[in-house]
C-alpha positions in Angstrom: -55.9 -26.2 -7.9 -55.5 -25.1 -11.1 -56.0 -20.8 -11.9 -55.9 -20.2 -15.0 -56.1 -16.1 -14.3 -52.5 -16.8 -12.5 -50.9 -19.1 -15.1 -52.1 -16.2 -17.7 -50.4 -13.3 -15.8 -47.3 -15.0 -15.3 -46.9 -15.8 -18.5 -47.1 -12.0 -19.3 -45.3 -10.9 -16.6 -42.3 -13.4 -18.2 -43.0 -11.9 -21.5 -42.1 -8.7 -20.2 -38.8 -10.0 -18.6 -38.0 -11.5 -22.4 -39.2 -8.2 -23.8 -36.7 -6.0 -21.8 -34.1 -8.6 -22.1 -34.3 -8.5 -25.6 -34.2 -4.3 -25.2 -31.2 -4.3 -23.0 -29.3 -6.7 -25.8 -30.3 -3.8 -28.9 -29.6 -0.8 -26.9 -26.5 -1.7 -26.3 -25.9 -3.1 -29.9 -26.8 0.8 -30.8 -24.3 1.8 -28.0 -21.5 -0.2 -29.2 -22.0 1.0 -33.4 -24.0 4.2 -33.6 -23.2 5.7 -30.3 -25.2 7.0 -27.1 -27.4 9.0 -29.1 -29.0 6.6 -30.5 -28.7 4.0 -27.7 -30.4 6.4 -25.4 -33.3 6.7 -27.8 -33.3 3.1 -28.4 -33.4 2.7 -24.5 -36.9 5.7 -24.5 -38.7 3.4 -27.3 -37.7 0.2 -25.3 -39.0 1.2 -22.3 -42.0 2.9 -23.8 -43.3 -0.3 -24.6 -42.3 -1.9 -21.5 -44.3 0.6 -19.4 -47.3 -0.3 -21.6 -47.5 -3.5 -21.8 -46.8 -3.8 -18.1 -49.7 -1.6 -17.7 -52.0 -3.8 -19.4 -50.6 -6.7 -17.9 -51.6 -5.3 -14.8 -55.0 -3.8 -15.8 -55.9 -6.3 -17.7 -54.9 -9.8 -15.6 -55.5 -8.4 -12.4 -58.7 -10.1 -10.2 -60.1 -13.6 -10.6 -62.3 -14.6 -12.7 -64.8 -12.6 -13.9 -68.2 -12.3 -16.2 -67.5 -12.0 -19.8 -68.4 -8.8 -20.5 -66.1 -7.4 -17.6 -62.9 -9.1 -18.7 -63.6 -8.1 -22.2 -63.7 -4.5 -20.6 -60.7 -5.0 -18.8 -58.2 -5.8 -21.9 -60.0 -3.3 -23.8 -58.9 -0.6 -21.3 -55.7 -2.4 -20.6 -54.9 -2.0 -24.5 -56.1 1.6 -24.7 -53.8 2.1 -21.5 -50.8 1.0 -23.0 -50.9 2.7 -26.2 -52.2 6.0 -24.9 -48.9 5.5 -22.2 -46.9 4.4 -25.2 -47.8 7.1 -27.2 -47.5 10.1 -24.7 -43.6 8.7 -23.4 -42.8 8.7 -27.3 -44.4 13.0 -27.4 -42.4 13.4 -24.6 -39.3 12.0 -25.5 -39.7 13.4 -28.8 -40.4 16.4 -28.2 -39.1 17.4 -24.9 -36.0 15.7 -24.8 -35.2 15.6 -28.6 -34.0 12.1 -28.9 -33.6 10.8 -32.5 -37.2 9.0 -34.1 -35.8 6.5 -36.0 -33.7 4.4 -33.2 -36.6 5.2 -30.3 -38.8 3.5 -33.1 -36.7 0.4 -33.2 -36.2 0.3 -29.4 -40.6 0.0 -29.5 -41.0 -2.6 -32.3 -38.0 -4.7 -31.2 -39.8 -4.4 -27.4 -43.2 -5.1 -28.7 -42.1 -7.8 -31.1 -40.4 -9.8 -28.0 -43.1 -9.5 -26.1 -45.0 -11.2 -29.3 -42.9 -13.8 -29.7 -42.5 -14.3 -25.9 -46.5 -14.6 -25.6 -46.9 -17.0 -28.5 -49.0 -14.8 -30.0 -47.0 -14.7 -33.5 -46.8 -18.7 -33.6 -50.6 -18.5 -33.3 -50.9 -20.1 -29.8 -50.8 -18.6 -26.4 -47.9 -20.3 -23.7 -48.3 -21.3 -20.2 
């Protein structure tokens, strides 16, 4: 039998495999030519992201299959999750732990745009 509720969160849930793959590879780029510094605040973006968009993986994907109007309400508060969770572990890597912006910035959009890329959604289509 065919689910298409499953085949849609595994394909997430692989996304977010690629995305941290992909995080792991930079962060250690950062480690090897601008030092742990940076590599540790590549690592905070990277797994800012990761956080998030496992939370709205989770929010949004979990259940069967449901009226429309719930699973719209479900990937709206999955993507309001995520970038309220993204947004406080960036304030609080910023501020309390004083990492550096610019790499923690790089370590989010090289996180995010995996996860893109690993989703299809950049190619215009959507994987299964």
């Amino acid at each position: 039998m065919h689910d298409p509720i499953a085949t849609g969160r595994r394909g997430a849930m692989r996304a977010v495999v690629v995305s941290a793959l992909a995080a792991a590879v930079v962060a250690l780029a950062a480690l090897a030519f601008a030092g742990p510094e940076s590599a540790e605040a590549v690592a905070a973006g990277a797994v800012a992201m990761l956080a998030g968009n496992l939370a709205a993986v989770i929010v949004s994907l979990r259940g069967g299959a449901l009226p429309a109007r719930a699973a719209l309400a479900r990937l709206v508060l999955g993507t309001a999750g995520k970038w309220l969770l993204v947004v406080a572990a960036m304030a609080v890597a910023l501020a309390v732990c004083r990492l550096l912006a610019l790499p923690m910035l790089a370590g989010l959009l090289v996180a995010e745009a995996s996860y893109l890329l690993a989703l299809g959604l950049l190619k215009g289509r959507l994987q299964d």
